[in-house]
C-alpha positions in Angstrom: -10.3 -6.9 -20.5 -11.3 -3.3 -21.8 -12.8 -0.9 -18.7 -15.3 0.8 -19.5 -15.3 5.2 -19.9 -15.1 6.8 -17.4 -18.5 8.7 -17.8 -19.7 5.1 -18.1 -18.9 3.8 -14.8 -20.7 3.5 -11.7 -18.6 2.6 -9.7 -16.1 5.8 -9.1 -17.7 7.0 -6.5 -16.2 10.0 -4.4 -13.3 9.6 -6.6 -15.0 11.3 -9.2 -14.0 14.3 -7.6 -10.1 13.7 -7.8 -10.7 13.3 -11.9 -9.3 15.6 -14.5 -11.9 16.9 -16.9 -10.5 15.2 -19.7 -11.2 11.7 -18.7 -15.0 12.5 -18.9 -13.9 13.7 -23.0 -15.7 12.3 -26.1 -12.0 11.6 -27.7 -10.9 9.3 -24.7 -14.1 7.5 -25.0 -13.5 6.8 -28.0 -10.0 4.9 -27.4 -10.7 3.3 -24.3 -9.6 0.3 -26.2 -6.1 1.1 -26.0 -6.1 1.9 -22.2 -3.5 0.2 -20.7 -4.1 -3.1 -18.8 -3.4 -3.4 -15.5 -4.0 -5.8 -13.0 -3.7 -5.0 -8.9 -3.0 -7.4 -6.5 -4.0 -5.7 -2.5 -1.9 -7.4 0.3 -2.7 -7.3 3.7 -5.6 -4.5 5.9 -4.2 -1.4 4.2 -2.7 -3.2 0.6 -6.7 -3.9 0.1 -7.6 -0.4 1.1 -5.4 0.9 -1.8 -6.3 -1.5 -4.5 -9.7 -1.8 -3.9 -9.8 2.3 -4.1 -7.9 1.0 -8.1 -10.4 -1.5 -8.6 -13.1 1.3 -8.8 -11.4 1.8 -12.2 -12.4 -2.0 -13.5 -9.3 -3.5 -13.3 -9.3 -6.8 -11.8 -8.5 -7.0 -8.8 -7.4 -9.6 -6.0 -7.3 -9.2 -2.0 -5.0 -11.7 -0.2 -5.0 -11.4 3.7 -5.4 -14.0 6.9 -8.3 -11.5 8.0 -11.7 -12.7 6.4 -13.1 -9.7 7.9 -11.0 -6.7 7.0 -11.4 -7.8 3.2 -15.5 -7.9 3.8 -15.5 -4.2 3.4 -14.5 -4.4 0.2 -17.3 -7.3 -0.9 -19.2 -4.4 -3.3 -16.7 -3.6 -5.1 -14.3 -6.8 -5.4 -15.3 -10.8 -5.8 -15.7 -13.1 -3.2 -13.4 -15.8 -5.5 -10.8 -12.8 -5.6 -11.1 -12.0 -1.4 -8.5 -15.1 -0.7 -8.2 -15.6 3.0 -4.4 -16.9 3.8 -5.0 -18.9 6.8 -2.8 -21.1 9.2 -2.3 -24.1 9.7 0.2 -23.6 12.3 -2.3 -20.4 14.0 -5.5 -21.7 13.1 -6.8 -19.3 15.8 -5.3 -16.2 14.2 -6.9 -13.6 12.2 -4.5 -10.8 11.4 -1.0 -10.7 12.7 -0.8 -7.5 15.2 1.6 -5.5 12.6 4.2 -8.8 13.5 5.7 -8.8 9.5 7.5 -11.8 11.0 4.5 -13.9 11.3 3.3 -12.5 8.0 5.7 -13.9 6.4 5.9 -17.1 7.8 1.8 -17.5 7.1 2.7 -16.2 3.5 5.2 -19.0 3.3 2.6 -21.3 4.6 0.1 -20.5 2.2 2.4 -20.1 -1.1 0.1 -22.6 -3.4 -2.2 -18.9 -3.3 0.1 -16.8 -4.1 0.9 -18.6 -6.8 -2.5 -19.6 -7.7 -2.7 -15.8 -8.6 0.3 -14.3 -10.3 -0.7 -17.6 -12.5 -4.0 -16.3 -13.5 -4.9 -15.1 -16.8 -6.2 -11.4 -15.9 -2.6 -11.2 -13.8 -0.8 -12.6 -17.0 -2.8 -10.8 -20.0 -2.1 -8.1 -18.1 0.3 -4.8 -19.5 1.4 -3.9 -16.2 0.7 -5.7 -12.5 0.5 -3.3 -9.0 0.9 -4.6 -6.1 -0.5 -2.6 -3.0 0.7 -3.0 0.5 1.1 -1.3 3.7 4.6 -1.7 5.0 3.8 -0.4 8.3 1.8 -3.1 9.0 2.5 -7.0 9.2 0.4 -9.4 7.1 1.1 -7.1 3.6 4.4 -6.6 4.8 5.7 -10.1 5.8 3.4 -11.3 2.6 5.2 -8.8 0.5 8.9 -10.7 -0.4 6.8 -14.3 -1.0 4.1 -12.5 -3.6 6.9 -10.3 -5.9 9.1 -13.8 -5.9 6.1 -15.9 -7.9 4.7 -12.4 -9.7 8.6 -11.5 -10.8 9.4 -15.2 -12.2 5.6 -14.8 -14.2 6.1 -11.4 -15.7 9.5 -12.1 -17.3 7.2 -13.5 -19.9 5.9 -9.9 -20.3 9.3 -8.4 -19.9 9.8 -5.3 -22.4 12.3 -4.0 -24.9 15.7 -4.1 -22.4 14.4 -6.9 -20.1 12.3 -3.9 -17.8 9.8 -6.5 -15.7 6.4 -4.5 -15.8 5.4 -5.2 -12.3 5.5 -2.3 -9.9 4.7 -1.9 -6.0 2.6 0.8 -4.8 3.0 1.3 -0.7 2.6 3.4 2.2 4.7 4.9 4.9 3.6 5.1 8.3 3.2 9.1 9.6 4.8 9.7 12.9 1.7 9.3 15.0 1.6 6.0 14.6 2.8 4.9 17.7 5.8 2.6 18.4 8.7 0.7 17.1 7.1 -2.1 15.5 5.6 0.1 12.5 9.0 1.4 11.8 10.6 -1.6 11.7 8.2 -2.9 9.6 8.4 -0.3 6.9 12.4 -0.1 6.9 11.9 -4.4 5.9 9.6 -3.6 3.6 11.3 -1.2 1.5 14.5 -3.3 1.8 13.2 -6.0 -0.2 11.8 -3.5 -2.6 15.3 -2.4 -3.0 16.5 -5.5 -3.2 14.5 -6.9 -6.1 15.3 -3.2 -8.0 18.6 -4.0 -7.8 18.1 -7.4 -9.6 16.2 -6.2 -12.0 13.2 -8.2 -10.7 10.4 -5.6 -11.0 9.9 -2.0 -12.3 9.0 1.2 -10.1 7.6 1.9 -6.6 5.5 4.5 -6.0 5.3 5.5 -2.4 2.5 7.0 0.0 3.9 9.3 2.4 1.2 9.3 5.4 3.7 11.7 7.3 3.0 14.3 4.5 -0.7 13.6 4.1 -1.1 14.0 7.8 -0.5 17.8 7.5 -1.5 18.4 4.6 -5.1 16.9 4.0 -6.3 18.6 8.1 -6.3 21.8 6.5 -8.8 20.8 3.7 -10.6 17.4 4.0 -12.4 16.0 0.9 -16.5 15.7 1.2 -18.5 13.5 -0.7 -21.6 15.1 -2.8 -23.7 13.9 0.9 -21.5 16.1 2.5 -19.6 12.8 4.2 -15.8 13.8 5.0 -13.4 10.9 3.4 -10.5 10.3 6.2 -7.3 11.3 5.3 -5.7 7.4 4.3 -8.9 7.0 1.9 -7.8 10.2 0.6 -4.5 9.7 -0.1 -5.8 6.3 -1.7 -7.7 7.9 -3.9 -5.7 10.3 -5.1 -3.2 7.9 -6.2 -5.7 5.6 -7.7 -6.7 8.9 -9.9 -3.5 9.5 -10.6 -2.7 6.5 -12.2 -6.0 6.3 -14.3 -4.9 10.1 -15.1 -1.5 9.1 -16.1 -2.3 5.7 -18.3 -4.7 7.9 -20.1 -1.8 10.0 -21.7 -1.2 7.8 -24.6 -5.1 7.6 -25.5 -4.9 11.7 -26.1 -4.5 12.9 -29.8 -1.3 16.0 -30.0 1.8 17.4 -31.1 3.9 15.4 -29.3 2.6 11.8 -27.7 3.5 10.0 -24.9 2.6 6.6 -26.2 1.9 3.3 -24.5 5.5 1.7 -24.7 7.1 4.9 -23.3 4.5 4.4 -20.5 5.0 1.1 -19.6 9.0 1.7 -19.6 8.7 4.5 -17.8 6.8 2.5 -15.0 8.6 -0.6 -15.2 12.1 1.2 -14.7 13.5 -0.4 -11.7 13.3 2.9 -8.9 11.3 5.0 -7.2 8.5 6.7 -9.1 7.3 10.0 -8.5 3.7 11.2 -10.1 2.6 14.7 -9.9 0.2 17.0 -11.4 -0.5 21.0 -11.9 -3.5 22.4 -12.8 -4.1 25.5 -14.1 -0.9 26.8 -15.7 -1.0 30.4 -16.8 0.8 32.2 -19.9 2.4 34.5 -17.3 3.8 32.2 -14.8 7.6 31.5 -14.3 8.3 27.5 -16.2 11.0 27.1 -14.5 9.4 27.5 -11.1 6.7 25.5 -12.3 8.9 22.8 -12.9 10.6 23.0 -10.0 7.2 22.9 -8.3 5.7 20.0 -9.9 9.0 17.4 -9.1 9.2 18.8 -5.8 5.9 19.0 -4.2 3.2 16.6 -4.1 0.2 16.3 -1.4 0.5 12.7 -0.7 3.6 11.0 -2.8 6.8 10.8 -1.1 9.3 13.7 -1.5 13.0 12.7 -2.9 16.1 14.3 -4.3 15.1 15.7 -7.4 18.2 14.8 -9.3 19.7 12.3 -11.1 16.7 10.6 -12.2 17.0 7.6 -14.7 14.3 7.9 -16.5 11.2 10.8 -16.7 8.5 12.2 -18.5 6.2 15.2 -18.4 2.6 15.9 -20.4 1.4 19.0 -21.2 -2.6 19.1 -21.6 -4.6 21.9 -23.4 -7.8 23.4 -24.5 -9.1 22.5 -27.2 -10.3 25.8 -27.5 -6.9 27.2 -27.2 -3.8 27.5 -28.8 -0.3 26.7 -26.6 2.4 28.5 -27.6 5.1 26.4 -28.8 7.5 28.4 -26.0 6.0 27.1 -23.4 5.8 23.4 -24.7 9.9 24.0 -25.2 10.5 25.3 -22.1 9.0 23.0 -20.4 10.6 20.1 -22.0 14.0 21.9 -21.1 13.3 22.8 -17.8 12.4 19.2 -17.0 15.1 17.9 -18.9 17.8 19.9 -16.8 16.3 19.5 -13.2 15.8 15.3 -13.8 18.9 15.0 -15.7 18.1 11.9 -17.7 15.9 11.7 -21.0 12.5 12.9 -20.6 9.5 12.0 -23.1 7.6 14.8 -23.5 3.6 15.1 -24.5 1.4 18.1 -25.8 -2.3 16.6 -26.3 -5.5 18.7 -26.6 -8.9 18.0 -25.3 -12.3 19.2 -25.5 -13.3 18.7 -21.5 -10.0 20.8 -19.9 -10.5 24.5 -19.4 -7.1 25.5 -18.3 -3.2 24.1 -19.1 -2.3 21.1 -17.3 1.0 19.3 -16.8 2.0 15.7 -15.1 5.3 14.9 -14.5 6.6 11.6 -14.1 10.2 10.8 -12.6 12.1 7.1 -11.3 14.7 7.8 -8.7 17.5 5.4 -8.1 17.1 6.0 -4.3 14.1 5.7 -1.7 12.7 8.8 -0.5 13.7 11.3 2.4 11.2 9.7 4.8 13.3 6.7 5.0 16.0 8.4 7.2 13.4 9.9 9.2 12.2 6.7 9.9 15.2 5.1 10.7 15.5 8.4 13.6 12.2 7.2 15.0 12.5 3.5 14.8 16.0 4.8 17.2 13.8 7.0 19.5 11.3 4.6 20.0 13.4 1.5 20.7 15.2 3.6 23.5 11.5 4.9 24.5 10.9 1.2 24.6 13.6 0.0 26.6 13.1 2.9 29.3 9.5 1.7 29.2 10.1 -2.0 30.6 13.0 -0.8 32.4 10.7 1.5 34.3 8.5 -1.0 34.7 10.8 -3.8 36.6 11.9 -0.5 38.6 8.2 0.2 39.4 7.9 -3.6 40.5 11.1 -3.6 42.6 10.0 -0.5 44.4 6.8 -2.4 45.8 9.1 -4.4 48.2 6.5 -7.3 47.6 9.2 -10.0 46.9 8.0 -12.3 49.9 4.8 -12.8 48.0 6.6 -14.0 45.0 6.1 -17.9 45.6 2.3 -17.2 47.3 0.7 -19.1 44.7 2.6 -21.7 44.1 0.9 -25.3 44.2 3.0 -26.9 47.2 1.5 -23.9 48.8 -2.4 -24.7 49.3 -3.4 -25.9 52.5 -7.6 -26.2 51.3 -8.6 -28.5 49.2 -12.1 -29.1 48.3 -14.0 -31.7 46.4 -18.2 -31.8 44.6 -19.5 -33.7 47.7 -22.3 -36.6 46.6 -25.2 -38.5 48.4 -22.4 -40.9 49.4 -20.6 -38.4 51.6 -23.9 -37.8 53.3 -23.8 -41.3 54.6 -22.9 -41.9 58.0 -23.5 -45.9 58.5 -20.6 -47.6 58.1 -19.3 -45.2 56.5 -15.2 -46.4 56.7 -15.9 -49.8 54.9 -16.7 -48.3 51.8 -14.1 -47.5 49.0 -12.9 -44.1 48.9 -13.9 -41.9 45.6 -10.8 -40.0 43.9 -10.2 -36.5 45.3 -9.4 -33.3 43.9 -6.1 -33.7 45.4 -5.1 -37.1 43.0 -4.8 -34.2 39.8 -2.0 -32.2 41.9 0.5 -33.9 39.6 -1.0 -31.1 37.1 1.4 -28.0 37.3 0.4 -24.5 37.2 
């Protein structure tokens, strides 16, 4: 399935203002067939918040969550026969799982026949690469997370590329310290251990990794407003910049240059088993310091989680031009070396030109074998708040100790009553020989019932 341009389609949205110039470009229209496909699969409240921000690109999409109504939002912009509701048998009564991963797995589990009715379709198996989008601070993406890469992992091997890379990648979000308690970090620590776990068996590419802590302080000091002058909330935000990102990034190979970064060095780059870092800078003058650039662009990014810039295993970076305008070849050289020494693996390089940009632009892409800094933070605060936890209910038994009310303890229980009452009829009205008549059943015959 081609998308359409991007000048073409209606359905961007605020997003439109996250977009580089040169998507908007005569030249890319003009290849749009050779766009990479990509399918995105959104698991869970906050995995459908994230693809359905991708789906404003055109590529097909699919929700799966036991909450009819927090996929309803999304009923503009994504299918009702691709919102699948993962209901329980077992919890018929449940929508949602209260950020219990547990239960999300175990209703995952329950409902497997779905999650294998989708990695099975056609648009998830004619697909080039497969995202799947989850929260993993929350429960029903999370605890649905292990069951949905098992069926996707076994499909994809079909798609598998030069060296056996699976191109199916993960994109998900780390909670920010204000999100209160124990359960969200334990959640997310889960999460990215089965990530891990499947890198490690070669059983899916790259994860690339919203860091909420980051976006928290960065996006109050300026807040994205649409043309009504509506302010976007900072998690839509960070949605849609990685949604822009990606369109930004697959469109690399579409771009005529010295140097390409074609559509197989793409796809390997994003189906290396790690943790994958996107990052853009706009704006690159003559007179500014490369290396510093460089240095820059690996290291700092708004909303993507930071890591160890170092030993990567495997990178790239893209260096966009005027058309109007001549790079000079030392800075495409420098900055191929400077990338080159700070990732420390082999880095494809691309120059391209277009007629839209005004100003240099570079994107760097780099897969780290390891999970970003975050994840030791997190493990701190999952520590803090299970001690914060345990002096909570231990406070609380002390609190209910201190009442001295322990006499009362038994004050409701059944032997207790001494009233019992019964819905009196005509018959209890009747005074005439009134002890020759057979006695009605009583209130008191259901005290075999215990409370």
């Amino acid at each position: 399935m081609m998308i359409k341009a991007f000048g073409e389609n209606e359905k961007l949205g605020a997003i439109k203002a996250l977009l580089s110039p040169h998507l908007l470009s005569d030249e890319l229209k003009s290849e749009m067939d050779r766009y990479p496909s990509q399918a995105i699969i959104g698991l869970g409240q906050g995995g459908g918040r994230i693809a359905a921000e991708l789906s404003r690109f055109g590529y097909p999409t699919f929700l799966l969550n036991s909450s009819k109504s927090d996929m309803e939002e999304h009923k503009n912009l994504i299918p009702e026969t691709h919102r699948i509701v993962t209901s329980s048998k077992d919890f018929p009564e449940l929508e949602g799982t209260d950020k219990n991963a547990q239960l999300g797995f175990e209703i995952a589990k329950e409902n497997a026949d779905l999650y294998k009715k989708v990695a099975l379709d056609d648009a998830v198996q004619d697909s080039e690469f497969v995202w799947v989008c989850v929260s993993l601070g929350g429960g029903t993406g999370n605890g649905a997370l292990k069951v949905a890469l098992a069926y996707l992992s076994k499909v994809r091997e079909n798609r598998a590329l030069p060296g056996g890379k699976i191109p199916l990648g993960v994109i998900c979000s780390l909670p920010s310290s204000d999100e209160r308690g124990s359960a969200f970090r334990r959640n997310a620590l889960a999460g990215i251990s089965v990530i891990q776990q499947l890198m490690n068996e070669n059983k899916m590419g790259a994860a690339v990794v919203i860091d909420n802590e980051k976006m928290k302080d960065y996006y109050a000091n300026s807040p994205l407003k649409t043309y009504g002058g509506l302010e976007i909330d900072a998690k839509s935000y960070s949605n849609m910049v990685i949604a822009s990102a990606l369109a930004e990034i697959s469109s690399l190979p579409l771009l005529d240059g010295r140097s390409v970064f074609d559509k197989t060095e793409l796809l390997t780059t994003l189906s290396t088993p790690g943790w994958l870092s996107i990052s853009k800078h706009k704006e690159l003058r003559n007179d500014e310091n490369i290396e510093s650039v460089i240095g820059n662009l690996f290291n700092n990014n708004e909303v993507l989680a930071t890591y160890k810039v170092q030993n990567a295993v495997a990178g790239a970076v893209a260096v966009l031009y005027p058309s109007s305008k001549n790079i000079s070849p030392k800075i495409a050289d420098d900055v191929f070396r400077y990338t080159s020494d700070l990732l420390d693996t082999k880095v494809n390089l691309s120059i391209s030109k277009n007629s839209k940009l005004e100003n240099l632009t570079l994107y760097g892409l780099a897969v780290y074998p390891s999970p970003s800094v975050r994840i030791q933070q997190l493990r701190e605060e999952l520590s803090q708040w299970e001690q914060l936890e345990k002096e909570q209910e231990e406070a609380k038994k002390q609190a209910s100790s201190a009442l001295g009310l322990d006499e009362f303890d038994d004050f409701f229980s059944s032997g207790n009553t001494t009233v019992r009452r019964k819905k009196m009829t005509l018959d209890d009205l009747e005074f005439e020989d009134n002890e020759n008549k057979p006695k009605k059943a009583k209130v008191a015959d259901l005290n075999d019932i215990d409370f």
